[in-house]
The first five atom37 places (N, CA, C, CB, O) and aatype in JSON, in Angstrom:
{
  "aatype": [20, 20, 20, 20, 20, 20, 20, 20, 20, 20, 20, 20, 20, 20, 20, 20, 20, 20, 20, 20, 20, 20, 20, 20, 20, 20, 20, 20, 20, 20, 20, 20, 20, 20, 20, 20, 20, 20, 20, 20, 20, 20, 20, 20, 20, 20, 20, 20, 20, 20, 20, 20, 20, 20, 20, 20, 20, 20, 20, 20, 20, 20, 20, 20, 20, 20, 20, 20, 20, 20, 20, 20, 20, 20, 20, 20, 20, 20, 20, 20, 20, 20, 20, 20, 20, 20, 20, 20, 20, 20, 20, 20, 20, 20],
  "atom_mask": [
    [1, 1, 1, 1, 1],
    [1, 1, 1, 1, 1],
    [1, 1, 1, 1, 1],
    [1, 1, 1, 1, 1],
    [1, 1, 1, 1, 1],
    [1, 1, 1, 1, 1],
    [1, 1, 1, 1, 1],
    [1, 1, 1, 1, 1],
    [1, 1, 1, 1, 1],
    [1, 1, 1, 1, 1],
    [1, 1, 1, 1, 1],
    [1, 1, 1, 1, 1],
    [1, 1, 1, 1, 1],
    [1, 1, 1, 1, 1],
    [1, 1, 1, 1, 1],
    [1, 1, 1, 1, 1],
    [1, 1, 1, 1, 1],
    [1, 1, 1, 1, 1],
    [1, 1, 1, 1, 1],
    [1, 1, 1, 1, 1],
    [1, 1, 1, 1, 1],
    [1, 1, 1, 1, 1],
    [1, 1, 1, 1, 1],
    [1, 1, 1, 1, 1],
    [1, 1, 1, 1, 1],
    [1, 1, 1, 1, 1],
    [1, 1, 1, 1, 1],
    [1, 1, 1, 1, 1],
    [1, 1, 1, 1, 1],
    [1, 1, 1, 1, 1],
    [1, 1, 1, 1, 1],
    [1, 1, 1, 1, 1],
    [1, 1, 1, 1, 1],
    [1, 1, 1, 1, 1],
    [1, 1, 1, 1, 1],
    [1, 1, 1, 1, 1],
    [1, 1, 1, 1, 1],
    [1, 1, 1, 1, 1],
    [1, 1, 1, 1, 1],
    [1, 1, 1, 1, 1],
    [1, 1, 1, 1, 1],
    [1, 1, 1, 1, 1],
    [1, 1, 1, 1, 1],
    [1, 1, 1, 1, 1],
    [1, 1, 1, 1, 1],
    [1, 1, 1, 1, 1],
    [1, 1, 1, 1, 1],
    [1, 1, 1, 1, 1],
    [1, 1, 1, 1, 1],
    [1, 1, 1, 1, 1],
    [1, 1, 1, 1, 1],
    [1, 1, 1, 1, 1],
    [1, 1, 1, 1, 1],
    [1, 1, 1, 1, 1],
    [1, 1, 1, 1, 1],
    [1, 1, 1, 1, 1],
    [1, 1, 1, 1, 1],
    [1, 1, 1, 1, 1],
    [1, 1, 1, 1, 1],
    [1, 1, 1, 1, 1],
    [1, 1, 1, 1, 1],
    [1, 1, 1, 1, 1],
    [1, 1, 1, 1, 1],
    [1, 1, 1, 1, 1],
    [1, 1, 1, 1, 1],
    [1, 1, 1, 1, 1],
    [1, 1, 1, 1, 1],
    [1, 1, 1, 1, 1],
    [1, 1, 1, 1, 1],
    [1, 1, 1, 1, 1],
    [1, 1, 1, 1, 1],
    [1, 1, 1, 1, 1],
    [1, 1, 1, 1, 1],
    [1, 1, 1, 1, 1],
    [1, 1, 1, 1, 1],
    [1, 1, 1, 1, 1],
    [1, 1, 1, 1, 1],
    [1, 1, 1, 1, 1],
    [1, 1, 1, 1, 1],
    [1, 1, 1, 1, 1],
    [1, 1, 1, 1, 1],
    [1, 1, 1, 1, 1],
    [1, 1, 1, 1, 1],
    [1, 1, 1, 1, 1],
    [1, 1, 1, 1, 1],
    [1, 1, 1, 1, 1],
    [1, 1, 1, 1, 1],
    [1, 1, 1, 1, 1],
    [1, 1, 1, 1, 1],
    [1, 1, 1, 1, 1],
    [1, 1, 1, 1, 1],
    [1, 1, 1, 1, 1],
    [1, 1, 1, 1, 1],
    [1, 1, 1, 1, 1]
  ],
  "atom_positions": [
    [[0.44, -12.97, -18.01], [-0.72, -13.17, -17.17], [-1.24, -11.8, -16.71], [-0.39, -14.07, -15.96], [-0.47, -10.89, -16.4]],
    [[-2.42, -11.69, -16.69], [-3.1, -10.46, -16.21], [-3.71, -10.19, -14.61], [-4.24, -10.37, -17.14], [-3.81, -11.33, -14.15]],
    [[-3.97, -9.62, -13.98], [-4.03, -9.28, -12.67], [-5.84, -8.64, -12.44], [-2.64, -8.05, -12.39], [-6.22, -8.48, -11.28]],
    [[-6.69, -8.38, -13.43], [-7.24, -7.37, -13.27], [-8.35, -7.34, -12.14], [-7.62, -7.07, -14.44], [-8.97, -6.33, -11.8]],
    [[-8.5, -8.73, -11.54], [-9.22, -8.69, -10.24], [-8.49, -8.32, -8.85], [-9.77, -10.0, -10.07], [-9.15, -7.89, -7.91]],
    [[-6.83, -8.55, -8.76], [-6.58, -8.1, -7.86], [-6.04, -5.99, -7.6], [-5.7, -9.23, -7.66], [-5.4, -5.21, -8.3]],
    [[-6.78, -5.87, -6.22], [-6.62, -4.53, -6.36], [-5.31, -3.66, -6.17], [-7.46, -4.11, -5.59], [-4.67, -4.04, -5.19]],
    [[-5.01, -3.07, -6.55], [-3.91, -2.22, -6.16], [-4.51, -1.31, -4.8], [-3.43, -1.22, -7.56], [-5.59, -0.73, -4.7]],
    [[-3.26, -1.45, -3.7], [-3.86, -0.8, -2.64], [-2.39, 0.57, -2.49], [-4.2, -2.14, -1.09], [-1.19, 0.41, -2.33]],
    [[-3.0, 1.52, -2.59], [-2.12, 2.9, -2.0], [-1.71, 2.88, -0.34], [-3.17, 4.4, -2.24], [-2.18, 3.76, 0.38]],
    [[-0.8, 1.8, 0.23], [-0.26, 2.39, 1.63], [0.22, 3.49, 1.83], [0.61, 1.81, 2.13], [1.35, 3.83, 1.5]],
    [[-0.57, 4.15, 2.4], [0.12, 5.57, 2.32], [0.83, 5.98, 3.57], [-0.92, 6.68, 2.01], [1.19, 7.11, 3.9]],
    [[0.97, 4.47, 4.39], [1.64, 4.66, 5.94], [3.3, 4.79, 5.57], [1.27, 3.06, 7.15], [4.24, 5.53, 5.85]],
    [[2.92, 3.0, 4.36], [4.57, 2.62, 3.91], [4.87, 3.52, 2.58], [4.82, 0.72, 3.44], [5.74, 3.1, 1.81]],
    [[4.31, 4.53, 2.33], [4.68, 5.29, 0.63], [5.0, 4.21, -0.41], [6.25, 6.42, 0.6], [6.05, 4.1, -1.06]],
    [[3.94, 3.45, -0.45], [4.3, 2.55, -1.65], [2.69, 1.9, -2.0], [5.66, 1.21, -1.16], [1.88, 1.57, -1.13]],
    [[2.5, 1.81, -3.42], [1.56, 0.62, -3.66], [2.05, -0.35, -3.8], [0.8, 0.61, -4.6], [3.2, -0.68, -4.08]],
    [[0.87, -1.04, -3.53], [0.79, -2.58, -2.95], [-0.35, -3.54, -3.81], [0.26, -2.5, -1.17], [-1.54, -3.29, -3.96]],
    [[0.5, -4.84, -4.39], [-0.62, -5.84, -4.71], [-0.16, -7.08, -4.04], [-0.89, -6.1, -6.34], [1.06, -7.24, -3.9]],
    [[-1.25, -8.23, -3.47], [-0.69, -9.24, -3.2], [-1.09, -10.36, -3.96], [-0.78, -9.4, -2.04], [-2.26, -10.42, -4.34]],
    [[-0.17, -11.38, -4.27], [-0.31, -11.74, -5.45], [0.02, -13.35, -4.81], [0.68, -10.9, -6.66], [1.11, -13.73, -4.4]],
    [[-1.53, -14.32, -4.88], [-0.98, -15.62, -4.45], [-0.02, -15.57, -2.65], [0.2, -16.05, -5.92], [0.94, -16.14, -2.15]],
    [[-0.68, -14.9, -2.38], [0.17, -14.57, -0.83], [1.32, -13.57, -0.83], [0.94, -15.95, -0.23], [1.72, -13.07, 0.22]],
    [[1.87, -13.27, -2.11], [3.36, -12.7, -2.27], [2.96, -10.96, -2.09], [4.2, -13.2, -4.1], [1.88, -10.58, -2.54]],
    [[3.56, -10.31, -1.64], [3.38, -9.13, -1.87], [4.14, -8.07, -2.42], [3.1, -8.88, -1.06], [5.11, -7.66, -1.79]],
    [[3.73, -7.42, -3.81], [4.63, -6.53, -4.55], [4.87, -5.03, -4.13], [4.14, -6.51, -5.86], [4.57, -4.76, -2.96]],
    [[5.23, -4.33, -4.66], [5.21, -3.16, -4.19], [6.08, -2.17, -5.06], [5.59, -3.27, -2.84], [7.11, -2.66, -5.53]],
    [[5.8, -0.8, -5.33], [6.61, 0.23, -5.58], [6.67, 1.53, -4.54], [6.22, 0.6, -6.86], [5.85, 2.45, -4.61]],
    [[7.52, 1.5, -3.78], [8.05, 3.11, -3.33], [7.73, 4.38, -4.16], [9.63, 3.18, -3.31], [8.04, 4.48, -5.34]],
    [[7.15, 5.24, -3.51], [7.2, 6.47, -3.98], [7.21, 7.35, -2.85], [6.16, 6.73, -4.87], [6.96, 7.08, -1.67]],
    [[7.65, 8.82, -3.55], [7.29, 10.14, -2.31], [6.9, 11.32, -3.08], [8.75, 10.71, -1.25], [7.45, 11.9, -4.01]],
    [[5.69, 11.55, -2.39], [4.94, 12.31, -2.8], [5.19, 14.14, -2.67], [3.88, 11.75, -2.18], [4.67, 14.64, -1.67]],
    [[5.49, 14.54, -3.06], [5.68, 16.04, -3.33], [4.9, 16.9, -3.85], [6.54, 16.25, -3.98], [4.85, 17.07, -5.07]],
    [[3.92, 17.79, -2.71], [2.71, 18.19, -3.63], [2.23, 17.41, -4.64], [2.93, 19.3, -4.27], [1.9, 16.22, -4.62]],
    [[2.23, 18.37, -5.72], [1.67, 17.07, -7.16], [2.33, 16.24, -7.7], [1.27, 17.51, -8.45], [1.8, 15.93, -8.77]],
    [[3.52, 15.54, -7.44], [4.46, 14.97, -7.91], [4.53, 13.65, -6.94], [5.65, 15.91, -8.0], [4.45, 13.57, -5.71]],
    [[4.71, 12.64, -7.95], [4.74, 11.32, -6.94], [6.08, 10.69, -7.71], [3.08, 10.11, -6.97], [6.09, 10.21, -8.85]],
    [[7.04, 10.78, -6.92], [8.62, 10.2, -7.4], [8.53, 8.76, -7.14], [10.05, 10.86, -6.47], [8.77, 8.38, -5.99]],
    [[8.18, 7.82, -8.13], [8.49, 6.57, -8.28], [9.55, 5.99, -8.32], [8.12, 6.26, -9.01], [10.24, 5.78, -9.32]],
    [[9.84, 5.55, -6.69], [11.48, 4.5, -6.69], [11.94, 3.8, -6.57], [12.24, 4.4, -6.38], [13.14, 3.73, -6.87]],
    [[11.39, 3.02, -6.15], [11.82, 1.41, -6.63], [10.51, 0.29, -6.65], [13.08, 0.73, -5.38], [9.57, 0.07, -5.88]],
    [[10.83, -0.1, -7.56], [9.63, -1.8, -7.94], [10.21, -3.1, -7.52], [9.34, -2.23, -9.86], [11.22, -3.5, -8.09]],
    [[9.6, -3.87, -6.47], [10.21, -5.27, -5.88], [8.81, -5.47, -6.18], [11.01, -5.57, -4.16], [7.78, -4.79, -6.22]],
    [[9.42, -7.52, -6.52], [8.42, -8.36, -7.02], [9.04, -9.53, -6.45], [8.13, -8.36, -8.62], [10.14, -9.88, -6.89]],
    [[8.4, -10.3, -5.35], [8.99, -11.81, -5.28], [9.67, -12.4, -6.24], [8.08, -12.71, -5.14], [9.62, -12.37, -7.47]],
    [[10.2, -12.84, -5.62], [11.16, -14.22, -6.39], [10.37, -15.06, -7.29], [11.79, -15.42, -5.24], [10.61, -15.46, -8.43]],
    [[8.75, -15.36, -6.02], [8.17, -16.57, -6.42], [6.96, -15.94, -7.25], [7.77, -17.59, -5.13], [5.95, -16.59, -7.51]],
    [[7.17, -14.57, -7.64], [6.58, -13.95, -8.94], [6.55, -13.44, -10.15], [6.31, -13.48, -8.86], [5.71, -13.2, -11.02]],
    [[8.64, -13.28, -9.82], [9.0, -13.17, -11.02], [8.91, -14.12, -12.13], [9.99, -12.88, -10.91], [9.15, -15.32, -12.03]],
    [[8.58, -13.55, -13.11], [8.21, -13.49, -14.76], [6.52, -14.08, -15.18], [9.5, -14.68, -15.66], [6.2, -14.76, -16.15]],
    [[5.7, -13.59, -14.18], [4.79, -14.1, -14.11], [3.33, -12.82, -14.66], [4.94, -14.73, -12.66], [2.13, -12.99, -14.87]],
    [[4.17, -11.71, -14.72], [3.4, -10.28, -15.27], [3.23, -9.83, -14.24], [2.05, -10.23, -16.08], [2.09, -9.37, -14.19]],
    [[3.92, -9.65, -13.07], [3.48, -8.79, -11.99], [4.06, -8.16, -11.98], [3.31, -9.01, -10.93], [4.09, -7.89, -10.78]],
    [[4.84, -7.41, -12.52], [5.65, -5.87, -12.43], [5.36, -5.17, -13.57], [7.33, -5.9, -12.36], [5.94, -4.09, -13.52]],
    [[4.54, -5.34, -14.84], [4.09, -4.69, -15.66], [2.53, -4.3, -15.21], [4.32, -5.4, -16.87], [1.89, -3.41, -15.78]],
    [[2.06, -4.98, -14.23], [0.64, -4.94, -13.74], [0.49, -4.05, -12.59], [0.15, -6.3, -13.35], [-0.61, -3.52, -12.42]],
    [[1.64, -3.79, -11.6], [1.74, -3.4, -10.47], [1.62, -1.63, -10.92], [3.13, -4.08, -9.71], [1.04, -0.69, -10.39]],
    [[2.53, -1.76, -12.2], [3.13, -0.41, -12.62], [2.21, 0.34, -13.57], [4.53, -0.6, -13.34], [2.49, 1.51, -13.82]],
    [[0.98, -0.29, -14.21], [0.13, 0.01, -15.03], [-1.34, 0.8, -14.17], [-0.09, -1.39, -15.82], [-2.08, 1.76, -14.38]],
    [[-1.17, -0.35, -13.02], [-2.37, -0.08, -12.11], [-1.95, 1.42, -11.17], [-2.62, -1.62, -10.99], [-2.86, 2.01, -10.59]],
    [[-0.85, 1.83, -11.12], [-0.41, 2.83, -10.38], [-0.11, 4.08, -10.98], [0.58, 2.45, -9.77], [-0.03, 5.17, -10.42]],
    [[0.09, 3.76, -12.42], [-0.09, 4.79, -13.56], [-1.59, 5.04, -13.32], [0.3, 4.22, -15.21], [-1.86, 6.11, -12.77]],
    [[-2.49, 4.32, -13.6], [-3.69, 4.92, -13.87], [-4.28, 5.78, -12.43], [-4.69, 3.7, -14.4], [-4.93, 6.82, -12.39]],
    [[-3.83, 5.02, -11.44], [-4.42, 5.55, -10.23], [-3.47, 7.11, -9.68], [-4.33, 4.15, -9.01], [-3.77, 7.84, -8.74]],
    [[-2.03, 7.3, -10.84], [-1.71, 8.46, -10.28], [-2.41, 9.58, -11.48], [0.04, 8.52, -9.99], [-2.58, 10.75, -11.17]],
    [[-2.71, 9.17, -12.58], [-3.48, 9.73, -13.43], [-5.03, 9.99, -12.78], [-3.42, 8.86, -14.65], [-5.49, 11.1, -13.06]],
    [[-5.96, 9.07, -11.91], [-6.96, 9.45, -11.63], [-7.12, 10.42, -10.78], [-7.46, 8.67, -11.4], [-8.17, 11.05, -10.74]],
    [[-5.54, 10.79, -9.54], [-5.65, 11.43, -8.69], [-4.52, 13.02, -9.29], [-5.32, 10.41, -7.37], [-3.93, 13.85, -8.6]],
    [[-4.62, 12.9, -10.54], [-4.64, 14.67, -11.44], [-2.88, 14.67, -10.57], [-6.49, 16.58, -10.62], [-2.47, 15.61, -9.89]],
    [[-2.24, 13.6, -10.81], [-0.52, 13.71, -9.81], [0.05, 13.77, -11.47], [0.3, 11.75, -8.36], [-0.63, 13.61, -12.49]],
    [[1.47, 14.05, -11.37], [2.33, 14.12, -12.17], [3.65, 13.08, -11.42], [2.56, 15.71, -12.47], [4.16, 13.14, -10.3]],
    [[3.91, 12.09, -12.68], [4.98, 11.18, -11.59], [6.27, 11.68, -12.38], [4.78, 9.08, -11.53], [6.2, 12.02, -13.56]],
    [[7.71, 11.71, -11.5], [8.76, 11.35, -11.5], [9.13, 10.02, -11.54], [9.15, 11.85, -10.75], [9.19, 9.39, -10.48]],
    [[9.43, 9.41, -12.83], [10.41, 7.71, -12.73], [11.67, 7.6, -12.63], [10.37, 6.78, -13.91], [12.55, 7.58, -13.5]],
    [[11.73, 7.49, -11.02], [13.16, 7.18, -10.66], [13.69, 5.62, -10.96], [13.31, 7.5, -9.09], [14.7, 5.11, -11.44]],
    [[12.5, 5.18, -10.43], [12.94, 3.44, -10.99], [13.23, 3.25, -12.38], [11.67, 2.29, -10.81], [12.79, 3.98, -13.27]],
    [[14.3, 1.87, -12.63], [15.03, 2.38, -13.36], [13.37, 1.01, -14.38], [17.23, 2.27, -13.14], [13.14, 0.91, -15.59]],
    [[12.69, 0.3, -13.21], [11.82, -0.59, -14.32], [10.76, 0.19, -14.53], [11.28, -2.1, -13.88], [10.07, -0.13, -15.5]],
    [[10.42, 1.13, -13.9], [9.28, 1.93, -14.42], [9.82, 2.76, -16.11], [8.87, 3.21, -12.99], [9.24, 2.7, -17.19]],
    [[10.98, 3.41, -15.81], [11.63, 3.97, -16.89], [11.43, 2.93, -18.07], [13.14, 4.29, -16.54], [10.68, 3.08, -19.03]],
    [[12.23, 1.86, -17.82], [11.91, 0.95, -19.03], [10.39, 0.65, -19.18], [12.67, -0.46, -18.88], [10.02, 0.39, -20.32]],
    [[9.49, 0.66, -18.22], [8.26, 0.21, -18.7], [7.44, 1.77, -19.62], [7.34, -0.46, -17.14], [6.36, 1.64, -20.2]],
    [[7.96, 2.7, -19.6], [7.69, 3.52, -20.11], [8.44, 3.99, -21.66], [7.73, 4.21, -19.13], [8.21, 4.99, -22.34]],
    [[9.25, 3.05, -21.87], [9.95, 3.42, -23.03], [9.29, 2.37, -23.88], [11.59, 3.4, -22.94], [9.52, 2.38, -25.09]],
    [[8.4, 1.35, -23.32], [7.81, 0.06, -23.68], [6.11, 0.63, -23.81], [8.17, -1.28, -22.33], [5.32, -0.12, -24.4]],
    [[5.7, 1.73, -23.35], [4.31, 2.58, -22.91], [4.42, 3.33, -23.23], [3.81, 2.88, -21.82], [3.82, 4.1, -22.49]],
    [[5.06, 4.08, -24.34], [5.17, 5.63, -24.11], [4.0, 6.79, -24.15], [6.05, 6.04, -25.09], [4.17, 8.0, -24.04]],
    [[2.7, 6.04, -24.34], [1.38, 6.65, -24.06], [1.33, 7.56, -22.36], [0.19, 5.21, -24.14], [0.98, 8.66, -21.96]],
    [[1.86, 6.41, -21.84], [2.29, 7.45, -20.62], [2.75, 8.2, -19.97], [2.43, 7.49, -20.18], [2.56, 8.39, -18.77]],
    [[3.68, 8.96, -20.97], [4.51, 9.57, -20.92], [3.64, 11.08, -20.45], [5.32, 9.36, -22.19], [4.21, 12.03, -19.92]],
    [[2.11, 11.04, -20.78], [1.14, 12.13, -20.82], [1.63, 12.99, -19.0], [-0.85, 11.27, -21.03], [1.74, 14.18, -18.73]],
    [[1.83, 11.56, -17.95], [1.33, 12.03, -17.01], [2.87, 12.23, -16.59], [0.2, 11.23, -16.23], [3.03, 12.44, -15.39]],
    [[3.82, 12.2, -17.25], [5.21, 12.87, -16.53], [5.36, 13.94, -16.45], [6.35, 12.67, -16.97], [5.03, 14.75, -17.31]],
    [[6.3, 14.37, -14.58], [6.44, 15.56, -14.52], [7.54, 16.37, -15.41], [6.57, 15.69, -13.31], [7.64, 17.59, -15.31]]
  ]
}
């Protein structure tokens, strides 16, 4: 399933993006280091898992750390796999 109307929001209070999904709300941790945004962990409801919201959460946050000229660190270990599954993105690793 695809996501592409809901927005990805950058909390930058909680260091994590954010989608909410059907009421549920996803999220990945990061910390930002000058140009470097260390991606660390991806949580997805219960009542969202296997539904495409953690390949969507992580796609939408690629592009938005690519729009903002960042270089990410993947500490998470599902971003890692989603990148061995993407390796186009590999462009924007630090």
């Amino acid at each position: 399933m695809n996501y592409p109307e809901i927005p990805l929001t950058n909390n930058e209070a909680e260091h994590n993006f954010e989608m909410v999904v059907d009421g549920h709300r996803s999220f990945i941790d990061y910390m930002l280091k000058g140009d470097k945004i260390y991606l660390i962990h991806t949580e997805v409801p219960q009542e969202l898992e296997g539904k495409g919201v953690a390949p969507e959460i992580v796609e939408k946050a690629l592009r938005y750390i690519e729009e903002h000229h960042l270089k990410m660190v993947p500490i998470c270990a599902y971003v890692q796999h989603y990148l061995k599954r993407h390796p186009e993105w590999n462009r924007i690793v630090a």
